[in-house]
N, C-alpha and C positions, 0 to 999 in steps of 0.2 A: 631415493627412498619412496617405498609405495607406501600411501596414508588413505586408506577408508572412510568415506561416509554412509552413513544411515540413518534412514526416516521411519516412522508409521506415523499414521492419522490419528489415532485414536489414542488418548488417555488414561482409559478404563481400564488398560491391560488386556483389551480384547486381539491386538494383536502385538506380535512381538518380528525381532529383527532376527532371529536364527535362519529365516533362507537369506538373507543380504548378507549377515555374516559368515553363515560358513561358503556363500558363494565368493565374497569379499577375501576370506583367508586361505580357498583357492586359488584364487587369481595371484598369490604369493605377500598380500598385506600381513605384516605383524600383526599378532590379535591387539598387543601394547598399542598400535597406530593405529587405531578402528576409535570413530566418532559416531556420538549416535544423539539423535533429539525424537521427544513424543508428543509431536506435536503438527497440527494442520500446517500443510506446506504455503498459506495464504497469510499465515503469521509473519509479524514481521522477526520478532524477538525467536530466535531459535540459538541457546548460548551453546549447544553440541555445534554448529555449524559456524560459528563465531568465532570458538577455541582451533577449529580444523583449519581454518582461513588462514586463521594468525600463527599457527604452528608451521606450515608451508613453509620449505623455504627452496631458492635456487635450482634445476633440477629434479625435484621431487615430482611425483605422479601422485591426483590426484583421482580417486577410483570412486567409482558408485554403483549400487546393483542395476538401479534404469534411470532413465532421465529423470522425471518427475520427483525423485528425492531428491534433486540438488535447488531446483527453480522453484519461486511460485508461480512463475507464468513464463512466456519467453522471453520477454525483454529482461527481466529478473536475470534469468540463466544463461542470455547471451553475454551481459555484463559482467557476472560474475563470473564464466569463463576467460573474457577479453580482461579481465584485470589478474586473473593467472597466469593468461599468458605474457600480458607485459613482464610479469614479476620472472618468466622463468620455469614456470609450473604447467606441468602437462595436466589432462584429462581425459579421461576415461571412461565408459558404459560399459556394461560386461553384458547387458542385454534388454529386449525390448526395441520400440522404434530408434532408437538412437544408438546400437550395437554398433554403429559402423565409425562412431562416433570415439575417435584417438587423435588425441592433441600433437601425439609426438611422433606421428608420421605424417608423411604429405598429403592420402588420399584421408586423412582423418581430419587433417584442416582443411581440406575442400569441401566436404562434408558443414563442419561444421560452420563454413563460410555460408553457406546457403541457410542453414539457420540463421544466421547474423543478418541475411536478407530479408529473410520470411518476418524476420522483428522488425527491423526497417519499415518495413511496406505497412505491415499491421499497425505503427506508429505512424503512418503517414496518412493512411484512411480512417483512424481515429481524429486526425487535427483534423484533416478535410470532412468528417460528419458532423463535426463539434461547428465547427466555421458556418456550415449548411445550415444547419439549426439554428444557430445564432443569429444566421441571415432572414429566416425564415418569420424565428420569431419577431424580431422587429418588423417587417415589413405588414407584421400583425399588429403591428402596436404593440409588441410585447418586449421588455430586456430582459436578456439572461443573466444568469445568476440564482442564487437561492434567496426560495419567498423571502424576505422579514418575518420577525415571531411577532414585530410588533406592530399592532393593529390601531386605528386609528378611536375604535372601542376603548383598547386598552391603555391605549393613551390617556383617552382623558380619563380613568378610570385612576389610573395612575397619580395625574393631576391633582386629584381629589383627593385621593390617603397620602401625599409626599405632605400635603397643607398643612395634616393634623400631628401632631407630637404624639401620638398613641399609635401610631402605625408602623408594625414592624416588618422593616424595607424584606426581611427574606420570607415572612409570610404572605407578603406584598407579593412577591417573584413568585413565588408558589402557584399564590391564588391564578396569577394572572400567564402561567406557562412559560413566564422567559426570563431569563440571570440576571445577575445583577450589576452586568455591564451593559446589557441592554437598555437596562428601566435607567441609569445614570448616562447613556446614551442620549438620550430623549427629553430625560427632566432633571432639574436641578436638585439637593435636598429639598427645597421648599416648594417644588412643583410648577416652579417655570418650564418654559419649551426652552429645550436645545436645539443649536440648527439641526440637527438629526429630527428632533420630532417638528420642529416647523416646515422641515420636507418634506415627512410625511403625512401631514394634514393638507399641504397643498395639492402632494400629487394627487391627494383620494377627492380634492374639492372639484364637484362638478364643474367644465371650464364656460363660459359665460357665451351664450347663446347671440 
């Protein structure tokens, strides 16, 4: 059985899926087998393409007008290729850069093996920049990771209204930019340090000359 998908970007209704589909129910899809979502292909949640996955079965082909409406990115749509084909399920492009692109012949899985490369390699110079930088920044005195929200200001700021029984902890967070897992990170109800905030006053304390 052939089963269709379809994308567009936009929400507004400024664009619609009539050239996918009526390209789609030339290519021989049921119109009944045609999927469709309206929604940015960088999303994660797309329930059109969710219901098409899990309707797939054994055998089946699955069809698309061009690449970029089935992926968010490549590694996205190598995967989600490579897990139709373990199941048994072919795939298909009907046009665009990946036209050459058929699951269920041989020069369409060598095709598409080279995609599965191109995502490799791209995953592989991503860990090796990430490593590089990471390297770099220490050798600056610096670790990676994301800043803290919480400041050594804010701390004792903190300190000071956890003391008072008239301080209310999520105008507290407000005032001070960070949740409220943060601010109980740091300090106690009564406004002791936690080792969380006793590490963070150390690392900011000037070290001794």
């Amino acid at each position: 059985m052939l089963v269709g998908y379809m994308r567009v970007s936009k929400s507004d209704g400024s664009q619609a899926t009539d050239l996918q589909r009526d390209a789609l129910i030339e290519a021989g899809v049921d119109p009944q087998h045609l999927y469709e979502d309206t929604a940015s292909g960088k999303k994660d949640a797309r329930p059109g393409l969710a219901a098409c996955l899990k309707a797939l079965r054994e055998g089946d082909t699955l069809i698309v007008w061009k690449l970029d409406r089935l992926g968010r990115d490549l590694r996205h749509l190598v995967n989600t290729v490579h897990d139709l084909t373990t199941r048994g399920v072919g795939f298909r492009v009907l046009t665009g850069h990946g036209a050459t692109i058929d699951t269920t012949t041989p020069s369409g899985k060598l095709v598409f093996g080279f995609f599965a490369a191109l995502a490799e390699f791209e995953r592989e110079l991503i860990i090796e920049r990430t490593r590089a930088g990471l390297a770099a920044a220490r050798a600056r005195g610096r670790n990676g990771g994301r800043p803290w929200t919480m400041t050594p200001a804010k701390l004792r700021l903190a300190q000071a209204a956890m003391g008072k029984p008239e301080t209310v902890i999520s105008e507290l967070c407000t005032e001070l930019g960070i949740t409220r897992q943060t601010l109980y990170r740091h300090v106690d109800p009564k406004g002791n340090l936690r080792p969380h905030g006793q590490k963070l006053l150390e690392a900011k304390r000037p070290s001794p000359k």
